[in-house]
Every structure is written in C-alpha cells, then in structure tokens.
C-alpha positions in Angstrom: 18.0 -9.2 0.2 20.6 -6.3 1.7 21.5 -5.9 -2.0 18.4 -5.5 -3.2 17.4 -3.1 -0.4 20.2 -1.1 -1.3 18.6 -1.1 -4.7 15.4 0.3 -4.0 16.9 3.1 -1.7 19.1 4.2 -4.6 16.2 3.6 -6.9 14.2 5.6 -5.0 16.4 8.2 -3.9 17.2 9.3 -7.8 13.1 10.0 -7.4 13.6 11.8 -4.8 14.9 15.2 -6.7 14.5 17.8 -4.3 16.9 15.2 -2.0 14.7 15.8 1.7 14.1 12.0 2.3 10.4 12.0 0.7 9.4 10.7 -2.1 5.5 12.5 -3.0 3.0 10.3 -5.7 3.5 12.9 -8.1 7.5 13.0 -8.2 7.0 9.0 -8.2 4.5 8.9 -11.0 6.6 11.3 -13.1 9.7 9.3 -13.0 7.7 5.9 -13.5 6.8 7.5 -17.5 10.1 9.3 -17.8 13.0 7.9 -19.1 11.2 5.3 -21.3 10.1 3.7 -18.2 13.5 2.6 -17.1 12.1 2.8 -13.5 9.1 0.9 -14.1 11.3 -1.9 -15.9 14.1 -2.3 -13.1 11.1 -2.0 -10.3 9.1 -4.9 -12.3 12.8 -6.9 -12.3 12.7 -6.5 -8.5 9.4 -8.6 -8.6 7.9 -4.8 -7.9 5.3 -4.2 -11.3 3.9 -1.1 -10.8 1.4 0.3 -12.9 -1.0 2.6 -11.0 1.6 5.0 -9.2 -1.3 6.2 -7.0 -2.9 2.3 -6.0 0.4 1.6 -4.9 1.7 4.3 -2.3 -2.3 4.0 -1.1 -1.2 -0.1 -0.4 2.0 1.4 0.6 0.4 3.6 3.5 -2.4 1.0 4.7 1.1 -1.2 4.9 2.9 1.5 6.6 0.2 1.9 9.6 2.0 5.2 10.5 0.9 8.3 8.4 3.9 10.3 9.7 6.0 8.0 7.6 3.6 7.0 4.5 0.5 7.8 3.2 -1.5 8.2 -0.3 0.4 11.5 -1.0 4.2 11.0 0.2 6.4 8.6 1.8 9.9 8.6 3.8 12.4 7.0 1.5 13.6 4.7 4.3 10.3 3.7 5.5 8.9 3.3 1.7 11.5 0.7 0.6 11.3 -1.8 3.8 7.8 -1.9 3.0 8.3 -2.5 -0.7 11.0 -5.3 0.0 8.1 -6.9 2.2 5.4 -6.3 -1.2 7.8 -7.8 -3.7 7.6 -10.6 -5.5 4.3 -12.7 -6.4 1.5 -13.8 -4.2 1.8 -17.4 -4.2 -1.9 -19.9 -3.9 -1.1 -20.0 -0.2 -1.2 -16.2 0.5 -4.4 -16.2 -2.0 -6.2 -18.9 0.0 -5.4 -17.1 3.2 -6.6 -14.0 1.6 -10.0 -15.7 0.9 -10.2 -16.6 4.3 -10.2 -13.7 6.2 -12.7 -12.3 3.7 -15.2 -15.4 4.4 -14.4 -14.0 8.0 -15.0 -10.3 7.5 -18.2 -11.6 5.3 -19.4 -13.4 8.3 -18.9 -10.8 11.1 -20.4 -8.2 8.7 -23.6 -10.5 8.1 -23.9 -11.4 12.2 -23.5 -7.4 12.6 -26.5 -7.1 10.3 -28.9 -9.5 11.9 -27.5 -7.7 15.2 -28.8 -4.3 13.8 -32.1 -5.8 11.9 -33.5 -7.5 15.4 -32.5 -4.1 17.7 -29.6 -5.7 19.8 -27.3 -2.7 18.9 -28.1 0.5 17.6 -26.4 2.2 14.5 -25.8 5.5 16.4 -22.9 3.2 19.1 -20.8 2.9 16.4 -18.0 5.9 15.3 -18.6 7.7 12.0 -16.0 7.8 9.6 -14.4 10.2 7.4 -16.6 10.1 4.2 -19.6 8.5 5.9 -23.1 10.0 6.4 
C-alpha cells in the first residue's frame, strides 16, 4: 500500500503545477482529458475510475470532514491521497448491503420525524436551517 501511496502523491503532485501542495477541481479536471487521458488510465489501474472530476473531490471533501484540508473546490495533496487510498478499489456486496442498511435507518428516522411533525410533538422552527434551505 506504501508504494501505491507513493504513487498517488506523485501522481498527484505532477497535477499540482503551480507546486503549493493543492491540487484545485479545475487543475484536476484539466489534467484528467490531457495527455490522452494517461491520468485517468493509471488512476483507473489504481482501482481509482474517475469520470466526473467534480463528483469526486465533492466525495473527497464529505470523506475529508475538514474543509481546511478538502472540499468541492481544492484539496491538500497530502490529505487528498490518504483519502483516495481509503476510496480505492471496488465496493464489494458486503459494503453495498451495509450501505442499504443505514439507508433503511435514515428512511426510518426520517418517517418517525414526520409523524413527529404531522401530530405537533415538535415544531419545524426547533430545527437549524441550512445553507440552501428556505
């Protein structure tokens, strides 16, 4: 795994033109079409098939959970890679079952929210508003 960590931090680092440690979507996307996708090829070896430059630093940056590091614009180098060695590779049934649990789960909390909210026991205006919402 050290090797291909090394790998992905050279990989990367080539991206990286302006050499600051950062990698941005744009500089990514760019390099992914250059070079008749020779990035895109040795990324999809490393079990790493990228095809929407921008879906994957916004998976990147929910992985990240620090927005100093990564987010859907521009990542640290360092911090980008160990959380692409921890995305490669393909999602075996187990992690797709597991998946489908927690969704049952969120499915079910959302639906015992929403009787909550239909019979009065908790009010729409206790809960924070969010970027985006009304």
């Amino acid at each position: 795994d050290e090797t291909a960590k090394e790998q992905l931090l050279q990989l990367f680092s080539e991206v990286d033109e302006s050499q600051t440690g950062i990698i941005s979507v744009e500089e990514f996307a760019a390099k992914l079409k250059s070079k008749n996708g020779k990035l895109q090829a040795q990324l999809a070896l490393m079990g790493l098939p990228i095809n929407d430059p921008a879906n994957f630093f916004r998976i990147v940056s929910v992985h990240a959970g620090d927005e100093s590091l990564c987010n859907e614009f521009e990542a640290n180098i360092e911090a980008f890679v160990e959380i692409c060695m921890r995305l490669k590779g393909s999602a075996t049934n187990l992690d797709l079952q597991c998946v489908a649990g927690d969704l049952v789960s969120v499915g079910t909390q959302l639906e015992l929210l929403r009787e909550q909210l239909d019979y009065g026991m908790i009010s729409a205006t206790s809960f924070p508003s969010f970027p985006g919402s009304p």
